[in-house]
Each structure stands twice: as structure tokens, then as C-alpha cells.
C-alpha positions in Angstrom: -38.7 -17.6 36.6 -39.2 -19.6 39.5 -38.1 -19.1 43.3 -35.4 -21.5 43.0 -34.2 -19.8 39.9 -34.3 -16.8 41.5 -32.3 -17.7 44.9 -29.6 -19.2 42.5 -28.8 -16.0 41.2 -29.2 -14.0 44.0 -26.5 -16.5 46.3 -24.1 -16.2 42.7 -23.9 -12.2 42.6 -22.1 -12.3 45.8 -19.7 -14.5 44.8 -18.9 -13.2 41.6 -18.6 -9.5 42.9 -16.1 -11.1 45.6 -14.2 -12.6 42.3 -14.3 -9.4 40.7 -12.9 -7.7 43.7 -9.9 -10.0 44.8 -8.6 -9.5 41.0 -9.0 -6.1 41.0 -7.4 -5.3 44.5 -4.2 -7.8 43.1 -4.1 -5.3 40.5 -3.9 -2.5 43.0 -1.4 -4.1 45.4 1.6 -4.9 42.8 4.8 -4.1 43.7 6.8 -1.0 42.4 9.7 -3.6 41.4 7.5 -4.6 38.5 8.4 -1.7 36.7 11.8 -2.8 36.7 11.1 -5.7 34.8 8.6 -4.7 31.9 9.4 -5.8 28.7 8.3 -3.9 25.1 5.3 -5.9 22.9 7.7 -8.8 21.0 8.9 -7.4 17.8 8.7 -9.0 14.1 9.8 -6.8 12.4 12.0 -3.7 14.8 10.9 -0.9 14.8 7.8 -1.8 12.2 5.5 -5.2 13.2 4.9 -5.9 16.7 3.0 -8.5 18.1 0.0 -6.2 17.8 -3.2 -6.2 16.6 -3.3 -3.8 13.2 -5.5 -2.5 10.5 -4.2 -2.0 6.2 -6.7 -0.2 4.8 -6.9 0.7 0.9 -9.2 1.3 -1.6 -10.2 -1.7 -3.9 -7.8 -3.4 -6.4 -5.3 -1.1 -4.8 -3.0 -4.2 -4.2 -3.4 -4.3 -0.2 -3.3 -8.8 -0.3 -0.4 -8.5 -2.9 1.6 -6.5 -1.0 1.1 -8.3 2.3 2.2 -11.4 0.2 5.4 -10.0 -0.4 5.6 -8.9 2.7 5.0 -12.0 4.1 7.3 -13.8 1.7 10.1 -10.8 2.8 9.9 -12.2 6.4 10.4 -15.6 5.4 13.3 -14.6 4.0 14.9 -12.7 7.3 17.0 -10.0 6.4 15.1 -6.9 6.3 12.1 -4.8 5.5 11.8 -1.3 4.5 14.6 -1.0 6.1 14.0 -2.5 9.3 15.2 -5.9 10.8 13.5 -9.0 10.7 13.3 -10.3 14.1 10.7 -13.3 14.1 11.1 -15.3 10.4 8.7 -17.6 10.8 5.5 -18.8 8.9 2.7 -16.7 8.0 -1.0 -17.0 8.2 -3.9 -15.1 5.5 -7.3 -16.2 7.0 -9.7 -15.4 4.1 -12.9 -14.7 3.7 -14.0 -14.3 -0.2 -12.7 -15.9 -3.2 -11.5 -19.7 -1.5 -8.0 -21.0 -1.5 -7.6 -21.7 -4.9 -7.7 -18.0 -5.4 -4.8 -17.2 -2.8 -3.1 -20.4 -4.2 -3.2 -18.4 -7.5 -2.2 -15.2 -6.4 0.6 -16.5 -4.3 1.8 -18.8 -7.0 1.9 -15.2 -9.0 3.9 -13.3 -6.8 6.6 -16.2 -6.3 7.2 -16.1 -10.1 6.9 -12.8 -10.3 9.4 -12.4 -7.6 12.3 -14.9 -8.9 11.9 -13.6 -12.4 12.6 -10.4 -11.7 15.7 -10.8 -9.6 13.8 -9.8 -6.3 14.4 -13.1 -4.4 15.4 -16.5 -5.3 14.4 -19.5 -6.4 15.2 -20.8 -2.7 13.4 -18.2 -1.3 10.1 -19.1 -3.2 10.4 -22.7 -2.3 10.6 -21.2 1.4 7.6 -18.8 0.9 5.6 -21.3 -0.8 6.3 -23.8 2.4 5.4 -21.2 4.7 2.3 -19.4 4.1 -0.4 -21.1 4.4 -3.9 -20.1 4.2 -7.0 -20.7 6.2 -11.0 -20.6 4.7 -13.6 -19.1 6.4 -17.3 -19.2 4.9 -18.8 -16.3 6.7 -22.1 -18.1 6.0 -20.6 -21.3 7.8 -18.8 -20.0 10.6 -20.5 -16.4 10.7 -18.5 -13.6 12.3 -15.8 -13.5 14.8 -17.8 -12.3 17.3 -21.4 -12.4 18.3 -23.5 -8.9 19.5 -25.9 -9.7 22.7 -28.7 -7.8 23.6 -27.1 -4.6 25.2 -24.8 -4.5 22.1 -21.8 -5.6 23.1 -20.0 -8.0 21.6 -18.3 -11.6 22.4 -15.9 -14.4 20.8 -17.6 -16.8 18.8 -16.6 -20.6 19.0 -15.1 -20.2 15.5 -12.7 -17.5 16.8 -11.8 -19.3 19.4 -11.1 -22.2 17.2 -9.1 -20.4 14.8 -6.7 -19.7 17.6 -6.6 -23.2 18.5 -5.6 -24.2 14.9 -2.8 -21.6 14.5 -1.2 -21.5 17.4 0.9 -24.8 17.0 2.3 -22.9 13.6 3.8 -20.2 16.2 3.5 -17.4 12.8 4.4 -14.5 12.3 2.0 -12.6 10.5 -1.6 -13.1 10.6 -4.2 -11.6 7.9 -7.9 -11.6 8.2 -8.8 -10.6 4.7 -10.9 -8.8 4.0 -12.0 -7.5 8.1 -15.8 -7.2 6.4 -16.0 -10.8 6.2 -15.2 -11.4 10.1 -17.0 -8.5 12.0 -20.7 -9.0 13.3 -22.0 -6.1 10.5 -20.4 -2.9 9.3 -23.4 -0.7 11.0 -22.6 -2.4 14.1 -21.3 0.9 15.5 -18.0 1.8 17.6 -18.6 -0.5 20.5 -18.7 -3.6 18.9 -15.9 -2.1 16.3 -13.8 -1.4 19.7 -14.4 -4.8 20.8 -13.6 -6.8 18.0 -10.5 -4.7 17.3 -9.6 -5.6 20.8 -10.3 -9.5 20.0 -7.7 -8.7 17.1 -4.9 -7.7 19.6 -5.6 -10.5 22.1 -5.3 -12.6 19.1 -1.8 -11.2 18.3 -0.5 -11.5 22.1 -1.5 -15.4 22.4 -0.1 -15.9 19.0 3.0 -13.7 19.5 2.5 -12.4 16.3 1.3 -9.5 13.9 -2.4 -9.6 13.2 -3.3 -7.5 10.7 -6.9 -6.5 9.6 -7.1 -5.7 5.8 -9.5 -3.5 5.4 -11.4 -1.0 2.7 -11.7 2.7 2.9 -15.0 4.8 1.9 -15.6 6.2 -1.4 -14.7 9.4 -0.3 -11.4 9.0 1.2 -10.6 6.4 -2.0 -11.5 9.4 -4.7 -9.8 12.1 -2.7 -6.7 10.3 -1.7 -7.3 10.9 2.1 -4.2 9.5 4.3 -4.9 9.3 7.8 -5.9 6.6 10.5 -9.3 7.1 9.9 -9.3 5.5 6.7 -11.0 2.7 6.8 -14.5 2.1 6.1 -16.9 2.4 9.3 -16.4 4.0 12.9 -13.0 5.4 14.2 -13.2 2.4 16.8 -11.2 0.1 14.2 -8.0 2.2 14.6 -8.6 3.7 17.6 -8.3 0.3 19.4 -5.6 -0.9 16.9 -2.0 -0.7 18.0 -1.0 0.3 14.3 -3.0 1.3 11.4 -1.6 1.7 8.0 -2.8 3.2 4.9 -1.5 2.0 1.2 -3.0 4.4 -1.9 -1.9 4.9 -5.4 -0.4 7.7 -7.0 -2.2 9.5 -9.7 -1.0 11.5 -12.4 -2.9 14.5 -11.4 -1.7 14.3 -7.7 2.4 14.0 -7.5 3.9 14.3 -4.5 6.5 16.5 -4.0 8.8 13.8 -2.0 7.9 11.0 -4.4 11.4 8.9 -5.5 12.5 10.3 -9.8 12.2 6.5 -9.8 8.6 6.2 -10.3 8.7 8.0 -13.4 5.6 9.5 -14.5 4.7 6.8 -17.1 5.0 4.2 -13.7 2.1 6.3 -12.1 0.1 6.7 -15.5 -0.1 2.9 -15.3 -1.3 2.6 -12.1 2.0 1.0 -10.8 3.3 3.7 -8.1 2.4 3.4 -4.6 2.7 4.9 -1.6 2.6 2.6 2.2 1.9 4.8 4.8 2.2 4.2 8.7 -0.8 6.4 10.1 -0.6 4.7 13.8 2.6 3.1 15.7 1.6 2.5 19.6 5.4 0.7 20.5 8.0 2.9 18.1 8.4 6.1 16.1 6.4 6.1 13.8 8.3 4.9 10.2 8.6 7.0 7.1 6.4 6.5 4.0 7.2 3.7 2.1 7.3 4.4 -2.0 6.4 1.1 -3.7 6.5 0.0 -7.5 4.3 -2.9 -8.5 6.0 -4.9 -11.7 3.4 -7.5 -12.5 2.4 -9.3 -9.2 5.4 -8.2 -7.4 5.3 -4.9 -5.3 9.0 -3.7 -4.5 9.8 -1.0 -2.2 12.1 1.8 -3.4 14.7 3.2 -1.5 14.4 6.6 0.3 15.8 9.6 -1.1 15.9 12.9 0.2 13.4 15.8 -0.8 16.5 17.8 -2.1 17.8 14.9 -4.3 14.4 14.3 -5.3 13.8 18.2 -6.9 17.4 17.6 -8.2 16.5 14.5 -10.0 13.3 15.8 -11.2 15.0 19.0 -12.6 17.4 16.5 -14.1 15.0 14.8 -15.8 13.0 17.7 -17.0 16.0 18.9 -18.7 17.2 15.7 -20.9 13.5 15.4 -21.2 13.7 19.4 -23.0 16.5 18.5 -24.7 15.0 15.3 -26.0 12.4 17.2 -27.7 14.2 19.6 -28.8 16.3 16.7 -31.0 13.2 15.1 -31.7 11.9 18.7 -33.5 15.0 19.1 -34.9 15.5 15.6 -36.3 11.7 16.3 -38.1 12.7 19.5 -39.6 15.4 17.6 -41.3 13.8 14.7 -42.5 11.2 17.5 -44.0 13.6 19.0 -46.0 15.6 16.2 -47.1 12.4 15.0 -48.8 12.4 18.6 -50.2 9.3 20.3 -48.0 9.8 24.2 -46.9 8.5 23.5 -43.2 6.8 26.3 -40.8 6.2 26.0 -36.8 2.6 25.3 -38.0 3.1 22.6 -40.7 4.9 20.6 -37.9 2.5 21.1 -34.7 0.0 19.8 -37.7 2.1 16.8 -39.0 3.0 16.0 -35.4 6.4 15.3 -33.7 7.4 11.3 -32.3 9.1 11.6 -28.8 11.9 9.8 -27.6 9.6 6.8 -26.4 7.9 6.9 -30.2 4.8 8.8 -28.9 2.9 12.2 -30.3 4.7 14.7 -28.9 1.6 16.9 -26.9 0.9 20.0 -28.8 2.3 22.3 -26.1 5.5 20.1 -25.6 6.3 20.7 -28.9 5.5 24.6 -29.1 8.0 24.4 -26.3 10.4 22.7 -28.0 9.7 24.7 -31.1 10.7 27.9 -29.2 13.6 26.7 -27.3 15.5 25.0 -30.7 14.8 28.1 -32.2 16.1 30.8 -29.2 19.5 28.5 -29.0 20.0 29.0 -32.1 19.4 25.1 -33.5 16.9 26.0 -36.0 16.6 29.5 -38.2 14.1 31.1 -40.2 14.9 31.2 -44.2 13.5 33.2 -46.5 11.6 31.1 -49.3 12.7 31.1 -52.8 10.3 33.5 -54.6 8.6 31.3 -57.0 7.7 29.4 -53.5 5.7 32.9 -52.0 1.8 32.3 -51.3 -0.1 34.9 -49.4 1.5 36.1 -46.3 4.1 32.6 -46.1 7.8 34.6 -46.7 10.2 32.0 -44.9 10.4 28.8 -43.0 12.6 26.8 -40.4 15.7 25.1 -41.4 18.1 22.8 -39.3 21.5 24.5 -38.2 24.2 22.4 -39.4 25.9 20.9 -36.2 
């Protein structure tokens, strides 16, 4: 470095520490009054989406893009979500990082058909969706991350970041998506500072835009297999959520792992095929934070179903358990029946062997129907009968016989 070099620094520090100084004694010196004319983060959703930066984190093929379509196409619509108002109905923005646009084109394309054919929306609303999301590329190996690490490991906006801005903020959204948030930071090792810086980057985004910017993001094997809910989900260092605003967690409901508050809705052949989820809200910085969300995917549409209290949910379920019983107790009946109208001398064994169809024309599971078995027996809808003598083998004596109704 030479001496000129070197005098050019030195003469800049004092200038810059005298910049540094002024701003920070003008934050030190404001007025009292200001207080009395704060205003809360803009809402897009009350009491839900703020203009905030955000983290959706889920396990693969969970359906986290899918749902944040129909969310998106939702706010298009106004009106409201999960129960809350739409306040800013405006455009929304998915900047993707795998897959290309045709994909999204597809899977948007999907949802809208979905959507209309089921009833959910209308074929107005889909034009509307379809006009207003819009999605934006980005080839990680072309424009690299959003932010660039420097030597002491911190992190700072690349010119692509900055140009993204640029490019959405005449579209004044509502939503933004950076999907998936792998695809945009400097590397997932990078640690919790740069973590905490580009999650900060993300909220600065959402404040210039006025809008919700959501990271989508994946959680760890762990946390997928054992169903972990909290805002540490996603993959990496705590810094993701911990410099969110709002972090939210979406996981799906397995047969082995019903939650006692789940809605009777999402029937237990719904979660056997993958189709029952559950949105949680692990993180709200601006409201209280919202109940858990039960959602039902029917092809590429997700619907949210509406709450129901814990006591009308064991009411429903007790409900159900008992036409289910009585179902199978028909359905064992019903067999008995059939057996001796083609002239058979049926026992409790001879059926559990033979097998008994259920109301939705599937084997009835072996314990089901021992159940069953018992039950039309104790009520008194089936009886033991002596067999006719000629009939006697070994230690057989009687079997079951329908009571006439």
C-alpha cells in the first residue's frame, strides 16, 4: 500500500466516525411526541400477514408451494383467510429457484382447476389469480445467492437482490415467496450470522415492498420423522426464525399420530391418504399468535376447515365410533344371513376365516369383527343354535343364527 493510499484512509476514518455519530445522536435526541404517532407494521392479512419478513417451513412434498398458491389466489380474491380479513388484495410474487416457470405455470394452472371444479372459488376468481401471480426465475448458478459472505463472515446484498427489488416493486404485491430459501442463501453451513443477516435482508425486503415475504423453507430429517412443531423447524441455525417476524410450520397428519383437537372432518381414511394437514403459527411478532389451522388437500387444492371446539370434536368422534359399531355389527349380521340362506351352519370362527365386507366394501380387520361378533351377540342380534344331530363333528354342538328383526 503506498503513502498516499495510506493518508487517504486515515483523513476518511474521521469523517465516517463523524457520519456515524451525527446519525446516532439523531437517534438519541427524538422527541417523546413520536410515540404518539407510531403506527403497527401494515397488515395483509389482520391479525395473520404483515408486512414482515417470514419463514414456512415443512418437510418435502408436504405441499408448502401448493398451499401458498391457494393462499395467494385467497388474497386475490379479498374476503378472508382462516378467518381473518384481507386487508391488501393485490398481486402476488413466487421468486423460484428450482424447477423453471413452466413448472409453477403447471402447478398454478392445477390449483385454479382444482379450485373452480370443486366449488372453492370461481371461474372469475381464477381468471383473477391467474392475472395476478406472477412468477420470477432465478438460476442460483446465474445470479448466485442473495447475499455475498466477506472475509470476517458477514454477509451483504448482492446486485441481484437488489435488482429483484427493483423489478417488483412497481407490482406493489402482496405476498412474496422465495422458494425454496436454499436456493437464495450464501450456503446452508454458513452459520447464524449470515443466517441472521439474510433473514434481516428478508424483512427489509418486506418493508420497501409493503408486503409479506415469506421464506419457504425445509425442516431436518429429524423434526420431518418425528413430527416436531416449533419455530425451530427449519433446516439450519435458529438465526432463520429468530430474526423472522413470523415463522410458520405446515406437517401432515399420520395415522399413527391423531391429534386430539383434530376436526371429525378429516376422517381417518383423509389422513391414511396423506391428505390431512395441520398449518401452524410457531412465531407472530405484531398480533396474538392465530390458532392452528386444519387443512384438507382434494387434488391440488388445499382447503382450510373450519374450527371446532375440543368438546364437539370428542363428541363427534364418539359419534362416529358408534354408527361406525353399529355398521359392523349389520355388516356381521347381514353375513350370517347370507350363510344360512345358502344353507351353511356358521360359527364366530367360520366367519373371522371367510372374512366380513365393511360399509366402504373393505375386509373388515380381524379384531373389528371379533368386536362386532361379541357386541351382535350380547344385544341379542345373533343367538347360538344347537345343530341338528346328523350335523355334530367333534366338539362343534351349535352355531350363530340371525334374530329375526
Amino acid at each position: 500500500m503506498s503513502v498516499a493510499t495510506l493518508r487517504s484512509e486515515l483523513d476518511a476514518t474521521p469523517s465516517q466516525r463523524e457520519r456515524i455519530l451525527a446519525r446516532m445522536r439523531a437517534d438519541l435526541e427524538r422527541s417523546p411526541e413520536r410515540l404518539q404517532h407510531v403506527e403497527p407494521p401494515a397488515a395483509i392479512v389482520e391479525g395473520y400477514f404483515f408486512a414482515c419478513g417470514s419463514n414456512l417451513a415443512a418437510g418435502g412434498s408436504t405441499g408448502k408451494t401448493t398451499l401458498r398458491l391457494c393462499e395467494a389466489v385467497q388474497i386475490l380474491g379479498g374476503g378472508r383467510l382462516y378467518g381473518h380479513e384481507v386487508i391488501k388484495q393485490r398481486p402476488a410474487v413466487f421468486v423460484v429457484g428450482e424447477d423453471g416457470l413452466g413448472y409453477y405455470d403447471f402447478l398454478l394452472a392445477r390449483v385454479l382447476a382444482d379450485g373452480v371444479a370443486l366449488g372453492a372459488i370461481s371461474q372469475r376468481h381464477a381468471d383473477m389469480a391467474a392475472a395476478g401471480i406472477h412468477f420470477v426465475h432465478w438460476p442460483r448458478e446465474e445470479f448466485g445467492p442473495i447475499a455475498h459472505i466477506d472475509r470476517d463472515g458477514g454477509a451483504a446484498p448482492a446486485d441481484a437482490f437488489a435488482a429483484l427489488v427493483d423489478a417488483l416493486r412497481p407490482y406493489d404485491p402482496s405476498i412474496v415467496a422465495l422458494d425454496p430459501l436454499s436456493l437464495f442463501t450464501p450456503s446452508e453451513d454458513a452459520g447464524n450470522t449470515v443466517d441472521a443477516i439474510v433473514s434481516s435482508m428478508i424483512h427489509r425486503l418486506a418493508q420497501t415492498l409493503g408486503a409479506h415475504v415469506e421464506a419457504i423453507d425445509h425442516v431436518a430429517k429429524a423434526v420431518h420423522r418425528s413430527g416436531v412443531i416449533d419455530q425451530f423447524a427449519a433446516r439450519g441455525s435458529s438465526a432463520k426464525t429468530d430474526n423472522a417476524r413470523m415463522a410458520r410450520s405446515l406437517t401432515r397428519i399420520t395415522p399413527g399420530d391423531i391429534p386430539s383437537d383434530m376436526p371429525p372432518a378429516l376422517t381417518p381414511e383423509i389422513v391414511a391418504a396423506g391428505d390431512a394437514l395441520r398449518l401452524d403459527v410457531t412465531k407472530m411478532n405484531y398480533a396474538r399468535r392465530p390458532s392452528t389451522v386444519w387443512l384438507r388437500r382434494r387434488g391440488y387444492w388445499i382447503e382450510a376447515l373450519p374450527r371446532v371446539s375440543t368438546e364437539d370434536v370428542a363428541a363427534a368422534r364418539l359419534a362416529d365410533e358408534r354408527a361406525r359399531r353399529e355398521a359392523d355389527i349389520a355388516a356381521v349380521v347381514e353375513a350370517i344371513r347370507a350363510a344360512r340362506a345358502r344353507g351353511q351352519y356358521p360359527t364366530a370362527r367360520t366367519v373371522e376365516d371367510n372374512g366380513v365386507l365393511t360399509r366402504d366394501g373393505e375386509r373388515m380387520p380381524r379384531s373389528r369383527l371379533r368386536i362386532a361378533l361379541t357386541s351382535a351377540t350380547s344385544e341379542g342380534h345373533l343367538r347360538t343354535v344347537a345343530l341338528p344331530p346328523d350335523l355334530r363333528a367333534g366338539q362343534r354342538r351349535d352355531f350363530l343364527d340371525a334374530v329375526a328383526a
